[in-house]
C-alpha positions as a Markdown table, in Angstrom:
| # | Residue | x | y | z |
|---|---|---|---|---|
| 1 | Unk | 54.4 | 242.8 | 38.3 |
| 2 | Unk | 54.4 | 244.7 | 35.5 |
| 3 | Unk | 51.5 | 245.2 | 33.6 |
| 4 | Unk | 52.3 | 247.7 | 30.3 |
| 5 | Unk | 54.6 | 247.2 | 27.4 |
| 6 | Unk | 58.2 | 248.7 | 28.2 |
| 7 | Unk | 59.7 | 250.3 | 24.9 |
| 8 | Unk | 63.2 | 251.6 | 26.5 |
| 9 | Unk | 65.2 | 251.1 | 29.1 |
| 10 | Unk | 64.3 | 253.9 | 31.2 |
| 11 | Unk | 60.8 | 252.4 | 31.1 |
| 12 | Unk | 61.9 | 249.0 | 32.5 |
| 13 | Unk | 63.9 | 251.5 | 34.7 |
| 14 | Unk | 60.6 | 252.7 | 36.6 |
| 15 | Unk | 59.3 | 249.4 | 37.1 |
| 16 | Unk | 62.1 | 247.6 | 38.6 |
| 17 | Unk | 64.1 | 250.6 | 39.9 |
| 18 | Unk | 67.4 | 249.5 | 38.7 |
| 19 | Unk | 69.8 | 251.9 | 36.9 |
| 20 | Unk | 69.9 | 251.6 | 32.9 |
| 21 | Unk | 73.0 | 250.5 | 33.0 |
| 22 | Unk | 72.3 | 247.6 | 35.1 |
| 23 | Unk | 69.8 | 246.3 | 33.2 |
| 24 | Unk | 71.3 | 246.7 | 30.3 |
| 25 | Unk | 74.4 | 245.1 | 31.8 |
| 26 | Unk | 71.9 | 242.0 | 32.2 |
| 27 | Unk | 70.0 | 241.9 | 29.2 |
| 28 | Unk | 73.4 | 241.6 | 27.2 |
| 29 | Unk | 74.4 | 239.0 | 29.6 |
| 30 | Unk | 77.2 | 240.4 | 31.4 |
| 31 | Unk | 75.1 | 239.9 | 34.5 |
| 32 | Unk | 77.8 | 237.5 | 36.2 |
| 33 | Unk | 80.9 | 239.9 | 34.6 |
| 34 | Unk | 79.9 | 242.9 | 36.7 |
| 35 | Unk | 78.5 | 240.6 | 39.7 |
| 36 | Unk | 75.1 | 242.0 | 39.8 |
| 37 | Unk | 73.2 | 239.5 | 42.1 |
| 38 | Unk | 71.3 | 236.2 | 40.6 |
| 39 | Unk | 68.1 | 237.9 | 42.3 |
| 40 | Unk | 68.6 | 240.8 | 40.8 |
| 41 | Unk | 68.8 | 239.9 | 37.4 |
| 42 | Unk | 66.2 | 237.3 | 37.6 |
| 43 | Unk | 63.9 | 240.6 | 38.4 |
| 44 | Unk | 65.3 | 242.5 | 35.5 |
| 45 | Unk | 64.6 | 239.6 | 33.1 |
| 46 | Unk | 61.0 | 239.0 | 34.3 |
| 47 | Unk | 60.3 | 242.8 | 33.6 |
| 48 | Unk | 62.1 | 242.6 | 30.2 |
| 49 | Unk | 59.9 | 239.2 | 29.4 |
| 50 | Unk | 56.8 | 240.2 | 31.0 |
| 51 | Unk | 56.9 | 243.9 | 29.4 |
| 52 | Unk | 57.2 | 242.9 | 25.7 |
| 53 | Unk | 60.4 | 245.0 | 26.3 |
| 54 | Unk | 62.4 | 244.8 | 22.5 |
| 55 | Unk | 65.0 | 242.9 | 24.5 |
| 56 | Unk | 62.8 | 239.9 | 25.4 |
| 57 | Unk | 64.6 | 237.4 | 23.0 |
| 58 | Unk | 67.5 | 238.0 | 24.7 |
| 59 | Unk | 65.9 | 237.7 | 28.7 |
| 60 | Unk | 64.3 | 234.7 | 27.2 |
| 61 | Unk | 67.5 | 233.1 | 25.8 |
| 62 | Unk | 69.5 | 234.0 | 28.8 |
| 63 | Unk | 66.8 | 232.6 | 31.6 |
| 64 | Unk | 66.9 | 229.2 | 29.1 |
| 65 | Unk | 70.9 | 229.2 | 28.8 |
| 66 | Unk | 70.5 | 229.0 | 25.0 |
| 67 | Unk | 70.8 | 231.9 | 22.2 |
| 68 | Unk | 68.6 | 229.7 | 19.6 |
| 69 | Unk | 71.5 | 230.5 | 17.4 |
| 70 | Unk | 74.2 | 227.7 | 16.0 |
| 71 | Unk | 76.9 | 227.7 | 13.6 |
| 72 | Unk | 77.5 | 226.6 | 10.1 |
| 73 | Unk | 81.2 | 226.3 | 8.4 |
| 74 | Unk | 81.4 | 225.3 | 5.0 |
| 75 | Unk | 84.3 | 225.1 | 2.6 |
| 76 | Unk | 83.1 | 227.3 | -0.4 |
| 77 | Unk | 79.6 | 228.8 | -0.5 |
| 78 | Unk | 80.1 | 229.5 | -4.0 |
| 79 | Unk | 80.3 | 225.4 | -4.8 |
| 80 | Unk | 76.3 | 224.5 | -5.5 |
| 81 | Unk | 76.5 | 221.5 | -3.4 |
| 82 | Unk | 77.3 | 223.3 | 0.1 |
| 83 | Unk | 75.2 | 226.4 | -1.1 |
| 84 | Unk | 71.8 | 224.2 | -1.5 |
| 85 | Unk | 72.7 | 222.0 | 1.8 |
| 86 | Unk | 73.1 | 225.7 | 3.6 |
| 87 | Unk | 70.1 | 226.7 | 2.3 |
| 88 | Unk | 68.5 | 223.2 | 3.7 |
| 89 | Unk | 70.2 | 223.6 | 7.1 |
| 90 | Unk | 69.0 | 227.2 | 7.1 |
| 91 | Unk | 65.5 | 226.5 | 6.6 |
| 92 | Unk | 65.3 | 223.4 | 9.2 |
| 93 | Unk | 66.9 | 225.3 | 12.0 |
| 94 | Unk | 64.1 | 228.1 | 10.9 |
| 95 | Unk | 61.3 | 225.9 | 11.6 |
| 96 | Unk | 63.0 | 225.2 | 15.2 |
| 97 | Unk | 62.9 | 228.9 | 15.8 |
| 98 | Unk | 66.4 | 228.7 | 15.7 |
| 99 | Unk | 69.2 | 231.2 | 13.5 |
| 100 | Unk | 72.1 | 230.8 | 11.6 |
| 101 | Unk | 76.0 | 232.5 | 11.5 |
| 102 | Unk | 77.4 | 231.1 | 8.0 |
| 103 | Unk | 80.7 | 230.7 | 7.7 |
| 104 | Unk | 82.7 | 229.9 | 4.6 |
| 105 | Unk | 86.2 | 229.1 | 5.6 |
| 106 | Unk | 87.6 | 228.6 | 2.2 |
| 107 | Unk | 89.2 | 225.7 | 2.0 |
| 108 | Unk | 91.3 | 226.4 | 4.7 |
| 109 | Unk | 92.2 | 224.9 | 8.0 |
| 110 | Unk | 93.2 | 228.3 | 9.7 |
| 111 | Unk | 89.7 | 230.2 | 8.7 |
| 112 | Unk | 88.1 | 227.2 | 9.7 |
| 113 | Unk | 89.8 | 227.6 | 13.2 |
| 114 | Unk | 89.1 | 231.4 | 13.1 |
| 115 | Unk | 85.4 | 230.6 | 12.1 |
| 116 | Unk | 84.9 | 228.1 | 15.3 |
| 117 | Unk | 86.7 | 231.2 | 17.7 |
| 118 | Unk | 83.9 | 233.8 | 16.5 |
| 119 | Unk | 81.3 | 231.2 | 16.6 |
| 120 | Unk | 82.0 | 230.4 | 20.3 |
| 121 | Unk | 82.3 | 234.3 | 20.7 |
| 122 | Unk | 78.5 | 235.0 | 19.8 |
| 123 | Unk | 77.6 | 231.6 | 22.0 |
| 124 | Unk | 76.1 | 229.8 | 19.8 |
| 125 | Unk | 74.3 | 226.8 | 20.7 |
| 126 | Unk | 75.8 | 224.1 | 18.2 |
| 127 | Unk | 78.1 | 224.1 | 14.9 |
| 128 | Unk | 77.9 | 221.9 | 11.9 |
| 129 | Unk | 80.9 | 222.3 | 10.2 |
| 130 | Unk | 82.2 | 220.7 | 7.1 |
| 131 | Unk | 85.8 | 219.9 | 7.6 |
| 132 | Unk | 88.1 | 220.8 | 4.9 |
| 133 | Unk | 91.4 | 219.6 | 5.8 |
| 134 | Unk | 93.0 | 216.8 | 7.5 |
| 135 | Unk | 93.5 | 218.4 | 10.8 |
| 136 | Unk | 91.1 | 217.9 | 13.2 |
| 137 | Unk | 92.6 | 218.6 | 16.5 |
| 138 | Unk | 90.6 | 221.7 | 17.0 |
| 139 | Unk | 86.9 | 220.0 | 16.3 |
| 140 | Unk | 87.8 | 217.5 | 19.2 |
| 141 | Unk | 88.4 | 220.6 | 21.3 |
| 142 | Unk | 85.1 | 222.2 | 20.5 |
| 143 | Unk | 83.5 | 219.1 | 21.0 |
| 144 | Unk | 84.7 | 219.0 | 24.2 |
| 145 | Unk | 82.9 | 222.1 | 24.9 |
| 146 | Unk | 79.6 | 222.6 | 23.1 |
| 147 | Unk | 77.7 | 220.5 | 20.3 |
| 148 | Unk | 79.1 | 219.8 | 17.3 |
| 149 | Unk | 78.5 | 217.1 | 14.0 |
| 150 | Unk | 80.0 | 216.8 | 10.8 |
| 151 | Unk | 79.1 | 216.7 | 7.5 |
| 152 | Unk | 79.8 | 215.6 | 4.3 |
| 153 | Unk | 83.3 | 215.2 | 5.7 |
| 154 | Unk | 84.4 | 213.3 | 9.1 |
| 155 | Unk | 87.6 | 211.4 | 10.5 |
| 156 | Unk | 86.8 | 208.0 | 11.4 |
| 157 | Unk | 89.2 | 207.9 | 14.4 |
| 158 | Unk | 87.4 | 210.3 | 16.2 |
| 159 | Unk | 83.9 | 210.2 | 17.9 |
| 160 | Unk | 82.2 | 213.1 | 16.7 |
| 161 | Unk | 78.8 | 212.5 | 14.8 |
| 162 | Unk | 78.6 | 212.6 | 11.3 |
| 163 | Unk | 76.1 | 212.3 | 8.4 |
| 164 | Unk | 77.1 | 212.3 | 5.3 |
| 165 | Unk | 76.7 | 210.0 | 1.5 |
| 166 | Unk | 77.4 | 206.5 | 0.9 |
| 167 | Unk | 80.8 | 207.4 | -1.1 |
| 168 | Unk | 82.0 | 204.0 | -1.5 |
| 169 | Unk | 79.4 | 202.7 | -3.0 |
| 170 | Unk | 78.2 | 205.5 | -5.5 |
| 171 | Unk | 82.0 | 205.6 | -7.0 |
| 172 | Unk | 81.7 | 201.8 | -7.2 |
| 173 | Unk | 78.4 | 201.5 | -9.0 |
| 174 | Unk | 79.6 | 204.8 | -11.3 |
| 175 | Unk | 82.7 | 202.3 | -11.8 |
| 176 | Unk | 80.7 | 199.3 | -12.7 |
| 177 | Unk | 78.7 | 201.4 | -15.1 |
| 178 | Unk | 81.4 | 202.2 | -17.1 |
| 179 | Unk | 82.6 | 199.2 | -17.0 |
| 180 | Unk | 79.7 | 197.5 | -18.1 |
| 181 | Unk | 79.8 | 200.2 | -21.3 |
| 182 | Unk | 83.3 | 198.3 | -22.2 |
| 183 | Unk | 85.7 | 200.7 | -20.7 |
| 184 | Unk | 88.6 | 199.5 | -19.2 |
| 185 | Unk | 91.0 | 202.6 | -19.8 |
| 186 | Unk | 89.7 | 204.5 | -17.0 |
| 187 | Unk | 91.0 | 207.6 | -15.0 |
| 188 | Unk | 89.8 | 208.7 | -11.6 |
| 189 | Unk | 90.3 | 212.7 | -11.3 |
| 190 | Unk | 90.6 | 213.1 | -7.0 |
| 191 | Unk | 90.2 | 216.0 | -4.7 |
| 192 | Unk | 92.2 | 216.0 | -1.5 |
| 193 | Unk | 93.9 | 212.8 | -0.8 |
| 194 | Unk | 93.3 | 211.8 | 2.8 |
| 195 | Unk | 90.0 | 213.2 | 3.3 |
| 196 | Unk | 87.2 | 210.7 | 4.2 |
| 197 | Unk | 85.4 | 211.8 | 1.0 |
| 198 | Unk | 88.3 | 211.3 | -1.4 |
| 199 | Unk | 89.7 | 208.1 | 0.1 |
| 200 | Unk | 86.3 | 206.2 | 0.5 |
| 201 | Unk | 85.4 | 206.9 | -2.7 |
| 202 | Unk | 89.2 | 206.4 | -4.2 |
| 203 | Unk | 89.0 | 203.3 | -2.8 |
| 204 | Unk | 86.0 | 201.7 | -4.4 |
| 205 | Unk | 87.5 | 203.1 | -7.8 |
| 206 | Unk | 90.5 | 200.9 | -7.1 |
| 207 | Unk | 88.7 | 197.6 | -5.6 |
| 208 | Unk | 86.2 | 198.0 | -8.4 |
| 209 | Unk | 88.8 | 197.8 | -11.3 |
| 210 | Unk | 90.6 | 195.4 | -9.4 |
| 211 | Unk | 87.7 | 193.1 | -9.2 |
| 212 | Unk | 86.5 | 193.3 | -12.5 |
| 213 | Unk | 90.3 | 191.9 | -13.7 |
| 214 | Unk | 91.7 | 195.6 | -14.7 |
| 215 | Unk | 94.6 | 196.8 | -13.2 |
| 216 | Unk | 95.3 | 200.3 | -11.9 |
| 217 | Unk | 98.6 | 202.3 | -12.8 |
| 218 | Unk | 100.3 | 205.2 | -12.0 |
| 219 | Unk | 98.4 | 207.3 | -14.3 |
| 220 | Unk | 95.1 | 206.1 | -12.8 |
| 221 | Unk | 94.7 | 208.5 | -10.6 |
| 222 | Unk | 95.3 | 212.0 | -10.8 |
| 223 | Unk | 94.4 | 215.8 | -8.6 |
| 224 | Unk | 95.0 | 217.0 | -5.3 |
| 225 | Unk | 91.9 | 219.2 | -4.4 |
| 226 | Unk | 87.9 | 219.7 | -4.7 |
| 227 | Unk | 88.5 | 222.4 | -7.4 |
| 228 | Unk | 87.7 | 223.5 | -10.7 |
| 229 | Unk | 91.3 | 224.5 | -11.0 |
| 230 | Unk | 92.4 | 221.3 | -10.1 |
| 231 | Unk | 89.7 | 219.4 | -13.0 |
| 232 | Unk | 91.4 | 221.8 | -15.9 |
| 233 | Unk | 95.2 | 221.2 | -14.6 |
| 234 | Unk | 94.3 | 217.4 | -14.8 |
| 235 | Unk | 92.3 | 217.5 | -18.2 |
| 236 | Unk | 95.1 | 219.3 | -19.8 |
| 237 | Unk | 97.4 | 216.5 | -18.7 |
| 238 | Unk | 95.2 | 214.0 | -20.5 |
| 239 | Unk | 95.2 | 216.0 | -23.3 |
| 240 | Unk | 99.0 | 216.3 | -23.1 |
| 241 | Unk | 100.1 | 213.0 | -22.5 |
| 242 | Unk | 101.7 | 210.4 | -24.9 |
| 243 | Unk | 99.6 | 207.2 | -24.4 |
| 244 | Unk | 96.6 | 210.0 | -25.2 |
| 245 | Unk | 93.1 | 210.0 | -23.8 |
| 246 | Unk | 91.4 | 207.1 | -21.4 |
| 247 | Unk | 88.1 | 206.1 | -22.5 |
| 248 | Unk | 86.5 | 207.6 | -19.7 |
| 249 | Unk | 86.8 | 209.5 | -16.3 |
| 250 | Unk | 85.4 | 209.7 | -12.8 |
| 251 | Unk | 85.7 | 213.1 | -11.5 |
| 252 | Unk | 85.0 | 213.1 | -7.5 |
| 253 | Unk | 83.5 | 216.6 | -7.6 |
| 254 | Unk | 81.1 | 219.0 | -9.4 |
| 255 | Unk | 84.1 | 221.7 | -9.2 |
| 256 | Unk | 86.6 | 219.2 | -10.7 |
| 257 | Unk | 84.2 | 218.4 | -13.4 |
| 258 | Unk | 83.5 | 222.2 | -14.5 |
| 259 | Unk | 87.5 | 222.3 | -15.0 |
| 260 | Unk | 87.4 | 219.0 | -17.0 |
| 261 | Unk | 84.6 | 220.4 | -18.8 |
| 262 | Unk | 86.6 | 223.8 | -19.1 |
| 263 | Unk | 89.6 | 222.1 | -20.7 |
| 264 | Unk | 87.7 | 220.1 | -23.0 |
| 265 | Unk | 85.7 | 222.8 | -24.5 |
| 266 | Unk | 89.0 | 225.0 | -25.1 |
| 267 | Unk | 91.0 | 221.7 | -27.0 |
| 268 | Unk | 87.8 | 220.8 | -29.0 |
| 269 | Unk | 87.0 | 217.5 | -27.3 |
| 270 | Unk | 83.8 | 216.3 | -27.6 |
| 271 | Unk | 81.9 | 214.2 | -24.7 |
| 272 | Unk | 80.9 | 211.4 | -24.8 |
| 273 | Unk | 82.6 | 210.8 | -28.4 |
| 274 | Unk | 86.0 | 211.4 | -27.4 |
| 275 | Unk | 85.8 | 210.8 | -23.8 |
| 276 | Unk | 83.6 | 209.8 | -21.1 |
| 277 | Unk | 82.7 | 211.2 | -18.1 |
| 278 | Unk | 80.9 | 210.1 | -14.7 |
| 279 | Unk | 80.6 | 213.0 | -12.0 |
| 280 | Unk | 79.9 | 213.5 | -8.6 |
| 281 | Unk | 77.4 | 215.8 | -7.5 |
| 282 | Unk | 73.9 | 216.0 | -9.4 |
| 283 | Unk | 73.5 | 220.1 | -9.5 |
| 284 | Unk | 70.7 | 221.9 | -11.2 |
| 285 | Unk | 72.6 | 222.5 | -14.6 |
| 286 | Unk | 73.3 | 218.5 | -14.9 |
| 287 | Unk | 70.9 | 218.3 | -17.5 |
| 288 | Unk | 71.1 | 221.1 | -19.3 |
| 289 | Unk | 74.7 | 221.0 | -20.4 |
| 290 | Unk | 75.5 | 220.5 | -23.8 |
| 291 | Unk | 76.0 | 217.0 | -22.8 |
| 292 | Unk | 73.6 | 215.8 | -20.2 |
| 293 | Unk | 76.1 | 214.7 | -17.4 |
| 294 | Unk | 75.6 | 210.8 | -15.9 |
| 295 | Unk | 75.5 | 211.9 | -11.9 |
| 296 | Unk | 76.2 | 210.8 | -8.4 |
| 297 | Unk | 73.9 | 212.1 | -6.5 |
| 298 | Unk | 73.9 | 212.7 | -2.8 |
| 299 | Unk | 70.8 | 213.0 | -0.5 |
| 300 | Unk | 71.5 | 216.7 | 0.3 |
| 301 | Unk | 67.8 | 217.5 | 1.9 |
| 302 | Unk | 68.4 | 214.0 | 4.1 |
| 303 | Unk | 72.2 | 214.8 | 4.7 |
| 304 | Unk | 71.0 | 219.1 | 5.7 |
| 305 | Unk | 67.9 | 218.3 | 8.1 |
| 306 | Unk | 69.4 | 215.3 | 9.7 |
| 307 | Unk | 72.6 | 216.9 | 10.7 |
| 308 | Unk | 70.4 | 219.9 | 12.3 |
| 309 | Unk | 68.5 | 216.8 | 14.2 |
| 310 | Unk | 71.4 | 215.5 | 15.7 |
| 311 | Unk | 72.5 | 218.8 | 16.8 |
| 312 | Unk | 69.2 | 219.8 | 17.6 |
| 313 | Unk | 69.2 | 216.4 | 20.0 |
| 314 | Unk | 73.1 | 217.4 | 21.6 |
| 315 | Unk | 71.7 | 220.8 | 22.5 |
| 316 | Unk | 68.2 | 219.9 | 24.3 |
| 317 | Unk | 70.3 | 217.0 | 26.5 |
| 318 | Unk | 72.6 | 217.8 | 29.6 |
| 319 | Unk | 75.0 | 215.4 | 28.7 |
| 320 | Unk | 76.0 | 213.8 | 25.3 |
| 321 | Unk | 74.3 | 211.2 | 23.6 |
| 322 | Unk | 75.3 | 208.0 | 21.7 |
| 323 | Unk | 74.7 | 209.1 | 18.3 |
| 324 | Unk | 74.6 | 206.7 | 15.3 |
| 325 | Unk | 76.6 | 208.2 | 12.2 |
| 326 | Unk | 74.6 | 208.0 | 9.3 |
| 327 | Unk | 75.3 | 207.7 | 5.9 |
| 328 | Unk | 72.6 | 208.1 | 3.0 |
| 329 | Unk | 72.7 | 205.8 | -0.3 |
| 330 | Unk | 73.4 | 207.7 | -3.7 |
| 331 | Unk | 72.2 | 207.6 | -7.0 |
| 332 | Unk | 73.6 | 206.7 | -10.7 |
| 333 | Unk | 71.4 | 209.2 | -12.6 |
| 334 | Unk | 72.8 | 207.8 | -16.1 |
| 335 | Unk | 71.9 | 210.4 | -19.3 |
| 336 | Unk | 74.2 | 211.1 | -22.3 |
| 337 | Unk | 77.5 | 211.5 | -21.1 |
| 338 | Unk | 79.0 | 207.9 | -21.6 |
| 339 | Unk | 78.9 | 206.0 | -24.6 |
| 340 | Unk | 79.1 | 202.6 | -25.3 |
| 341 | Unk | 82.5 | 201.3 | -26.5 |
| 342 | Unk | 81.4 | 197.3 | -26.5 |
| 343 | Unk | 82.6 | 195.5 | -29.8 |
């Protein structure tokens, strides 16, 4: 048994008498793809472990089946909502000794897909992935074949865990807020229609004015995508239009409402005098803004260390689990951004 540290390879060369290229072969895990015996490698990675040699992470992650790495896919990095619930996820799978390959796949389906392929190329343990699209084909595939769980995002006809906000009923209480103010000419600014996001909370937009005796037209709803593109394009078309502002809006994303915001600033109109606005997302700069903005918030830290516990849970089990999905409550953090408009 080895008994002194091993720095290189020809080191662990003179204690176990096998070629460099051998164990190097087996360190790196191509063992099996150059059919070097199960005995022999099980030598070669006891030396490695036992020696301190610098490739003991990987003996130790290849006699364990596990790389202690996993995978993380969000849509845009650069949106402060899936920047602070990487960060989150980062940190939790740090204090499990574990690492993380970031991926940002844009807002689009096929990076997404390209992502998971170089994900399963380094071997990572587990992904969490936010799904951006309405394809989801490809997560049932992976799921198939290592652990996986959703957030923020999910499909609800498919079995893969999930954890994510309580979307319904934050729009509805943002809704009722407004309501409650005196506003009943009220326009919902959307991201991408048929995403579980979008359509839970599009949905409590339209049972809440419903149920409150308000009716909901074609103009009540307007966008197409989680952007701050998307928020100018649809603020300039309130600005544009002949029946003029609505009293208020409910923008379904932090990047929709820095387009609103955008637009607003370059036509001169004011918040909340001229127009209201509710958003989604509480970020850092919420209350700091000219304005201070009346919030959704979502429990990011909740949503980023549970996630990493479910797919902490798939990894260290031979076989799936039964996992609940979860969904955390939000908050109405109400500041200066709607006005009252009762007579």
């Amino acid at each position: 048994m080895p008994s002194k540290e091993a720095k290189t390879l020809k080191d662990l060369t003179i204690m176990t008498g096998f070629t460099p290229s051998t164990i190097s072969r087996v360190l790196n895990g191509l063992g099996p793809q150059y059919r070097i015996s199960e005995a022999t490698q099980n030598i070669i990675l006891k030396a490695a472990s036992d020696s301190n040699f610098s490739f003991n992470e990987n003996a130790r992650s290849l006699r364990l089946k596990k790389t202690f790495t996993i995978g993380l896919i969000v849509p845009d990095i650069s949106n402060p909502f899936f920047a602070k619930m990487a960060s989150l996820i980062e940190k939790e799978a740090r204090i499990n000794n574990y690492s993380v390959f970031l991926c940002d796949s844009d807002n689009s389906t096929k990076i997404e897909r390209d992502s998971i392929l170089l994900l399963q190329k380094r071997k990572v343990d587990g992904i969490i992935t936010s799904p951006v699209g309405l394809e989801y084909k490809h997560l049932e595939k992976v799921y198939s074949n290592i652990p996986l769980v959703l957030i923020d995002r999910f499909f609800p006809n498919i079995e893969i865990p999930y954890v994510t906000s309580d979307d319904y009923n934050g729009a509805a209480n943002a809704v009722n807020h407004l309501i409650d103010l005196g506003h009943k000419k009220i326009v919902c600014v959307q991201g991408l229609s048929g995403t579980s996001i979008n359509d839970s909370r599009i949905n409590a937009f339209k049972d809440t004015i419903v149920s409150n005796g308000l009716k909901i037209d074609d103009n009540s709803i307007i966008g197409d995508a989680f952007s701050e593109e998307n928020g100018y394009i649809s603020a300039k078309q309130l600005i544009e239009r002949e029946q003029g502002l609505p009293t208020a809006i409910l923008s379904l994303s932090n990047t929709i409402t820095l387009g609103i915001l955008k637009a607003f600033l370059e036509s001169n109109i004011s918040i909340p005098e001229d127009v209201s606005i509710i958003s989604f997302d509480e970020e850092r700069y919420s209350c700091l803004l000219k304005t201070p903005m009346t919030t959704i918030s979502q429990a990011k830290e909740d949503i980023g260390k549970t996630a990493f516990k479910m797919l902490l849970t798939q990894i260290d089990s031979d076989k799936k689990l039964k996992q609940d999905n979860i969904l955390f409550p939000t908050n109405l953090t109400i500041r200066d951004s709607v006005k009252s408009i009762k007579h």
